[in-house]
C-alpha positions as CSV (number, residue, x, y, z in Angstrom):
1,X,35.0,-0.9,-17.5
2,X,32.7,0.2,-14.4
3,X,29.7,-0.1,-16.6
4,X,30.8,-3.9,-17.4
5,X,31.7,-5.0,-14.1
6,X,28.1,-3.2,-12.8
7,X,26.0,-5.2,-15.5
8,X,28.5,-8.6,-14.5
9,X,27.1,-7.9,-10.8
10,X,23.7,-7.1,-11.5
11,X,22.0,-10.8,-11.6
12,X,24.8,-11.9,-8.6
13,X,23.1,-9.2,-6.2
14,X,19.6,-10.2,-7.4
15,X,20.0,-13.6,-6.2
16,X,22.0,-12.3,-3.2
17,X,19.0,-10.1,-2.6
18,X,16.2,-12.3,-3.5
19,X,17.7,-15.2,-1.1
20,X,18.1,-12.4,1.6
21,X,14.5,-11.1,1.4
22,X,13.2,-14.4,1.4
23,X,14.9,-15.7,4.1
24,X,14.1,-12.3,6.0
25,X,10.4,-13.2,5.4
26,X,10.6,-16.9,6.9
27,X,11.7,-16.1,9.8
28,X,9.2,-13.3,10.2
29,X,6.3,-15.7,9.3
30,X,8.0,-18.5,12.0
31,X,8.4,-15.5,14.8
32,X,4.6,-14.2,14.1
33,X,3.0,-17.8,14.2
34,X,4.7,-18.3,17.8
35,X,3.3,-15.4,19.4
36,X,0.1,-16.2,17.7
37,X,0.1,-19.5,19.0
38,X,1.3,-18.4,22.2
39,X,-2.1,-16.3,23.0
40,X,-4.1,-19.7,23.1
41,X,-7.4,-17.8,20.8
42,X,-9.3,-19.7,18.4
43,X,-9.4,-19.3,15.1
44,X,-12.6,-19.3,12.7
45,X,-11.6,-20.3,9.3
46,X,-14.5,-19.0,7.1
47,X,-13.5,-15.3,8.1
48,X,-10.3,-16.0,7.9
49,X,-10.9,-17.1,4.1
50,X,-13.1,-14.2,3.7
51,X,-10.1,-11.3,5.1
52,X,-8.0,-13.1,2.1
53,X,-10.2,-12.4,0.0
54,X,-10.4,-8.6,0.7
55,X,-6.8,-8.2,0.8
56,X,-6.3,-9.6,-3.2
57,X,-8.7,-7.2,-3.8
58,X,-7.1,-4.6,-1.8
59,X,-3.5,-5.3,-3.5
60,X,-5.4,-5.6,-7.3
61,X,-7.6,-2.3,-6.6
62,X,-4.5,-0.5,-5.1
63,X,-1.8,-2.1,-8.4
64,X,-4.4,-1.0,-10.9
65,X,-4.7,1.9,-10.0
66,X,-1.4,3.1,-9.9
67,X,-1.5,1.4,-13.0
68,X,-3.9,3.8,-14.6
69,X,-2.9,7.1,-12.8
70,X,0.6,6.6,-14.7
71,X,-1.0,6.1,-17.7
72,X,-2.4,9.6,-17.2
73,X,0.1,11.3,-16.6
74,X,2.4,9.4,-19.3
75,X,-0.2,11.4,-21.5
76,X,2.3,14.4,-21.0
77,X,4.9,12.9,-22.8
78,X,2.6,11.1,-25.5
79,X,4.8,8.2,-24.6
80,X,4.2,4.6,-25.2
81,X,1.9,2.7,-23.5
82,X,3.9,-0.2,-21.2
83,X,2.2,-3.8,-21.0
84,X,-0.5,-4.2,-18.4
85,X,1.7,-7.6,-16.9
86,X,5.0,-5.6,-16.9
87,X,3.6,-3.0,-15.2
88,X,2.0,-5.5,-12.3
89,X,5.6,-6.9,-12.3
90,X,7.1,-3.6,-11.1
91,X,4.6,-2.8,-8.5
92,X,4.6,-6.3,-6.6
93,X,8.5,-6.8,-6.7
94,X,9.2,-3.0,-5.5
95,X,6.1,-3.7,-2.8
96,X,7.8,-6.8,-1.6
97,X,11.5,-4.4,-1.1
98,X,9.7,-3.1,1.9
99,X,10.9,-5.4,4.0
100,X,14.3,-4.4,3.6
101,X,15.8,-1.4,5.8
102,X,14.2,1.9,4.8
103,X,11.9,-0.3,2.9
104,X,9.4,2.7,2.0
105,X,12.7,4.8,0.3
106,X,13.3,1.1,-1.3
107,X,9.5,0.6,-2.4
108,X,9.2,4.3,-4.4
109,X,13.1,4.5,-5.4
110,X,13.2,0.8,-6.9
111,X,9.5,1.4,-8.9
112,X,11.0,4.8,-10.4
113,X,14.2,3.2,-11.3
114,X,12.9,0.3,-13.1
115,X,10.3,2.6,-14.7
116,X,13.2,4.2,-16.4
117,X,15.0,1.2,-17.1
118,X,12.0,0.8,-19.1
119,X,12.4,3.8,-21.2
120,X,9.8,6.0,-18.5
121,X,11.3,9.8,-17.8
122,X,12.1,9.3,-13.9
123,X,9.6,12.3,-13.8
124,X,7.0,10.6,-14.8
125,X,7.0,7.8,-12.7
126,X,7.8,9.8,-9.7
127,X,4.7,11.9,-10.2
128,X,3.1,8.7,-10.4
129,X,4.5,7.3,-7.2
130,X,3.5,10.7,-5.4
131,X,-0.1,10.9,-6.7
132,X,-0.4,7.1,-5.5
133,X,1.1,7.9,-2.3
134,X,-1.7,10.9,-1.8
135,X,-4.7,9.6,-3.0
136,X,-3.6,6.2,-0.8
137,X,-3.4,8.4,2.5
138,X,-6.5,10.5,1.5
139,X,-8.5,7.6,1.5
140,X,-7.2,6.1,4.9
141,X,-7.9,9.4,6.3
142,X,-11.4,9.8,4.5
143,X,-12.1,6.3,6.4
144,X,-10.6,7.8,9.8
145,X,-11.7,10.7,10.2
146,X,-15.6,9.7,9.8
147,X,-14.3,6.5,12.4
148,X,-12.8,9.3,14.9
149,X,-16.3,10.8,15.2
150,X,-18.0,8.0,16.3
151,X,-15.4,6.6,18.7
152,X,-16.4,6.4,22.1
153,X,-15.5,9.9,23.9
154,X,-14.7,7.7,27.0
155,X,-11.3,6.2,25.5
156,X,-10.4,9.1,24.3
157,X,-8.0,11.8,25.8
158,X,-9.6,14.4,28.1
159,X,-7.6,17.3,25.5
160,X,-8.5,15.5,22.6
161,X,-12.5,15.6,23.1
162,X,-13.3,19.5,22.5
163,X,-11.4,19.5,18.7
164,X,-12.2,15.9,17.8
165,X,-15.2,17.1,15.3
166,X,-12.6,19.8,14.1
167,X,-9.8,17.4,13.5
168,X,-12.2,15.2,11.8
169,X,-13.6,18.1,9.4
170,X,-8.9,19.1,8.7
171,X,-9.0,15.4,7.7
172,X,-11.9,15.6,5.2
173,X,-10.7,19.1,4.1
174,X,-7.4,17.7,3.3
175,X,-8.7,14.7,0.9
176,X,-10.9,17.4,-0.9
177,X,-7.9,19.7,-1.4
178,X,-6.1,16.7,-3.2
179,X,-8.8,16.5,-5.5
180,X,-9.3,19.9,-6.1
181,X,-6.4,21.3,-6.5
182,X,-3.4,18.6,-7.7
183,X,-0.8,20.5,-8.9
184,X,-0.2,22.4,-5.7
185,X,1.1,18.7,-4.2
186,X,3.5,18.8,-7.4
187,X,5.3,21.9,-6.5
188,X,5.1,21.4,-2.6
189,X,6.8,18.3,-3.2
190,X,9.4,19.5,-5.8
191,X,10.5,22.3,-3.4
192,X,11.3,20.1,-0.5
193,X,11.9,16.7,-2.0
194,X,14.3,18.0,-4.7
195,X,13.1,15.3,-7.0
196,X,12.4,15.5,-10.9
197,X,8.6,16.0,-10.9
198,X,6.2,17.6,-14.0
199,X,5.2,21.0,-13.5
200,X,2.0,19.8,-14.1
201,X,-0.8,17.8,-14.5
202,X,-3.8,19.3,-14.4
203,X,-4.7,18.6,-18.3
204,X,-4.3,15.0,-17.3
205,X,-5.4,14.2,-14.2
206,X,-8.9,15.4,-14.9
207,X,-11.2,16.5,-12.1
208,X,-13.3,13.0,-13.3
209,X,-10.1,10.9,-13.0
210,X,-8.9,12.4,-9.8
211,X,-12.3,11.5,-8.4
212,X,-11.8,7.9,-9.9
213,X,-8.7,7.4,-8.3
214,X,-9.5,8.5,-5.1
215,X,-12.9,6.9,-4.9
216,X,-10.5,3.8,-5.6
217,X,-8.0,4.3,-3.4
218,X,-10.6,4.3,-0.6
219,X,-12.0,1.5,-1.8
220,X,-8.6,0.0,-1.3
221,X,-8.4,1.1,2.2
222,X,-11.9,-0.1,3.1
223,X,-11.3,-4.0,1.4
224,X,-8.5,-3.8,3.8
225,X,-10.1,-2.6,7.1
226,X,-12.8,-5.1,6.3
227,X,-10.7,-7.7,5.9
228,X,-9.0,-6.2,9.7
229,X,-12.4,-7.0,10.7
230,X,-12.9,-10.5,9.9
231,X,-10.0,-11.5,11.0
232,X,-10.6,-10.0,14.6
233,X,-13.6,-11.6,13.9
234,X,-12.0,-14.6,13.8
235,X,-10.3,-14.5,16.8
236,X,-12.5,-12.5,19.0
237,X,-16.0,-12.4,17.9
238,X,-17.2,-11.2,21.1
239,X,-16.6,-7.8,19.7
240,X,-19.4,-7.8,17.4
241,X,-21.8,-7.3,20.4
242,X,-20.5,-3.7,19.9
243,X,-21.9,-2.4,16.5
244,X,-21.1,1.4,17.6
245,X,-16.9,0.1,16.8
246,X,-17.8,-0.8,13.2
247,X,-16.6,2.4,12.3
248,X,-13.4,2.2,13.9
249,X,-12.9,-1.5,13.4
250,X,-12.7,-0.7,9.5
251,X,-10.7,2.2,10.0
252,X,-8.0,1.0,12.3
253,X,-5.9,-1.2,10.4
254,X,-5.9,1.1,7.4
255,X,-4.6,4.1,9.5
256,X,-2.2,1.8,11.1
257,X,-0.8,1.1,7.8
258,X,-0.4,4.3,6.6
259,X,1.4,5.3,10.3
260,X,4.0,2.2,9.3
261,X,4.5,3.8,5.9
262,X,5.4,7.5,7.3
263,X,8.2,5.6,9.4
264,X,10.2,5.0,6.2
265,X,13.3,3.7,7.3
266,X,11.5,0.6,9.3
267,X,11.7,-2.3,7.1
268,X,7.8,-3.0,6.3
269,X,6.5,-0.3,9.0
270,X,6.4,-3.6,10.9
271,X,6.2,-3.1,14.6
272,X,4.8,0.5,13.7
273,X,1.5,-1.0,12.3
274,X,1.0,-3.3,14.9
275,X,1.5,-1.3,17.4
276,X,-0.6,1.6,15.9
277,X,-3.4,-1.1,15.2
278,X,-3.2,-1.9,19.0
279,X,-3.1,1.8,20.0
280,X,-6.1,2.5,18.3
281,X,-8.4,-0.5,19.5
282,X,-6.5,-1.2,22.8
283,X,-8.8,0.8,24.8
284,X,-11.7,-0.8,23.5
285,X,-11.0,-4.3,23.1
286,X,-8.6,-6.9,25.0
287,X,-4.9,-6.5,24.0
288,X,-4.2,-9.8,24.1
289,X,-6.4,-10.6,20.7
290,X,-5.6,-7.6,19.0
291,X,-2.3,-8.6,19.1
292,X,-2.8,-11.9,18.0
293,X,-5.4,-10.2,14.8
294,X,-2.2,-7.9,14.2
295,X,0.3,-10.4,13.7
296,X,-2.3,-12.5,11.9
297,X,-3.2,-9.5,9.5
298,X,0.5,-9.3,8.6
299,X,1.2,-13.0,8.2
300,X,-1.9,-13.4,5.8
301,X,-1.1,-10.0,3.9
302,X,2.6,-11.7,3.4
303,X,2.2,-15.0,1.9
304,X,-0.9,-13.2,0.0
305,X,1.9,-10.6,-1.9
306,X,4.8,-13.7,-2.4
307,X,1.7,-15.4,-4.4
308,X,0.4,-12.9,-6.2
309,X,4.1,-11.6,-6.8
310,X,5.1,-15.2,-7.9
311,X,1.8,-15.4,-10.0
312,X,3.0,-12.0,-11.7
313,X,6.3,-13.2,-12.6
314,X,5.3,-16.1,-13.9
315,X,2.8,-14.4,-16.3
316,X,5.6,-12.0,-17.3
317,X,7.4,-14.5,-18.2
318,X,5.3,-16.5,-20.3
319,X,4.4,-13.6,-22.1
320,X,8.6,-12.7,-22.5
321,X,8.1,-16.3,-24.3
322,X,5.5,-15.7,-26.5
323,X,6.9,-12.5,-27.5
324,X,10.3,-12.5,-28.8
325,X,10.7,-10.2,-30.5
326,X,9.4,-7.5,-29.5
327,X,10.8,-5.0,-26.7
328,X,8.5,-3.6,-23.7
329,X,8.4,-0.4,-25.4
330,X,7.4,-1.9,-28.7
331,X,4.4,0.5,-30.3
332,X,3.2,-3.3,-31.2
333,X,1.5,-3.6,-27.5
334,X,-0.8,-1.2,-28.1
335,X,-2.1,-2.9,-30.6
């Protein structure tokens, strides 16, 4: 009976949710074009056009390769490899449930479940989700922590200045230990997380592939601090008469993500990110236009993930279409 009335509620709450989630969104978008409106800058379309770019790459670089690192580790189980458009489908609607409250607990619990309603051991796709999580963060720190050396020691903290080259050299420690030793994250994580995760994976995640990923994953980050850039660009190009802020330009927005994300239980880190983004810059540039970048960075990086999630879905289901009869875990996709 419980089981019944769950699966006779299921596609009610998914419209329910859906309709909440989009209507959350539009008045987000409506409430970030006023203040950017309200701080009178002028925009320059062609980097504008350019940051969009970057940030489909960021989202395609970042999706495939979660993508392949669960491939990997599926290897464990000699399980069945899952279509390439169902797995897209996954990432992009679980991204988009960070918007909700505790959107980051949404984001990692809704890709694990669905995983599993898709035959996946929930250990398996957690062990995905952490790897992606880690080798995400080592490359936003990689980028930071070569940024924190050249930032300029006059808008920096008096106590911060004598351990700045050693905090830089922890951060860079830190991304090599994830590559070097993985399974040490697996059994960290399973003793305070409590959650089902493989003992390990160190036949799988080859020192080659680990390498991959993480070169990719910081590829990801640096697609999205360029497009940061351009969009300040955009808005206050008078920056660019400082080249010595490359560095920490490119690095910012990236680290001001990955602050948003460690605040799980605020819905999109938004707020956090901007913020961080202006913490970082503000004593370097005016606040008024990185606050107007911020809130343009977010607006952008929205409407890009409703298209490519509605782009996903609609490829999904085409191939649903063409495809009958045959199951997601079908042997016949591998073929």
């Amino acid at each position: 009976m419980g089981r019944k009335l769950l699966k006779a509620l299921t596609r009610p709450l998914q419209i329910i949710f859906s309709l909440a989630l989009i209507i959350y969104l539009t008045r987000y978008i409506v409430l970030r074009w006023h203040e950017v409106s309200a701080v009178g800058l002028s925009f320059d379309f062609l980097p504008i056009l350019c940051a969009s770019g970057l940030l489909i790459l960021f989202y395609l670089i970042y999706s495939l390769t979660w993508i392949r690192l669960l491939r990997w580790i599926q290897d464990v189980s000699n399980g069945t490899d899952f279509s390439g458009i169902m797995l897209l489908r996954i990432f992009f609607v679980t991204f988009i449930t960070r918007y909700l409250p505790a959107g980051t607990l949404w984001n990692v619990s809704g890709k694990i479940e669905m995983l599993k309603r898709e035959g996946l051991r929930r250990a398996i796709g957690f062990t995905s989700v952490l790897f992606e999580q880690i080798y995400l963060a080592s490359g936003t720190i990689l980028l930071a922590s070569v940024a924190f050396l050249s930032y300029p020691k006059e808008a920096l903290p008096a106590f911060v200045i004598p351990y700045r080259t050693l905090l830089s050299i922890a951060g860079i420690a830190f991304c090599l230990l994830t590559l070097i030793v993985p399974d040490w994250i697996l059994r960290i994580s399973s003793r305070f997380l409590h959650k089902p995760i493989l003992e390990s994976t160190s036949n799988e995640l080859t020192p080659s592939r680990r390498t991959g990923a993480f070169l990719r994953f910081v590829a990801a980050n640096l697609a999205q601090g360029l497009a940061g850039m351009l969009v300040l660009t955009a808005i206050y190009p008078a920056w660019s008469d400082r080249p010595d802020l490359i560095p920490v330009v490119i690095s910012a927005y990236p680290f001001s993500r990955l602050i948003g994300q460690i605040f799980a239980f605020v819905p999109g880190g938004i707020g956090v990110r901007e913020g961080s983004f202006i913490l970082v810059l503000g004593p370097l540039l005016p606040v008024e236009s990185l606050l107007a970048a911020a809130a343009s960075m977010r607006l952008i990086s929205v409407f890009i993930e409703l298209i490519m999630l509605g782009s996903i879905l609609l490829l999904d289901r085409s191939r649903v279409n063409h495809t009958p009869d045959m199951g997601y875990n079908n042997e016949n996709l591998n073929k």
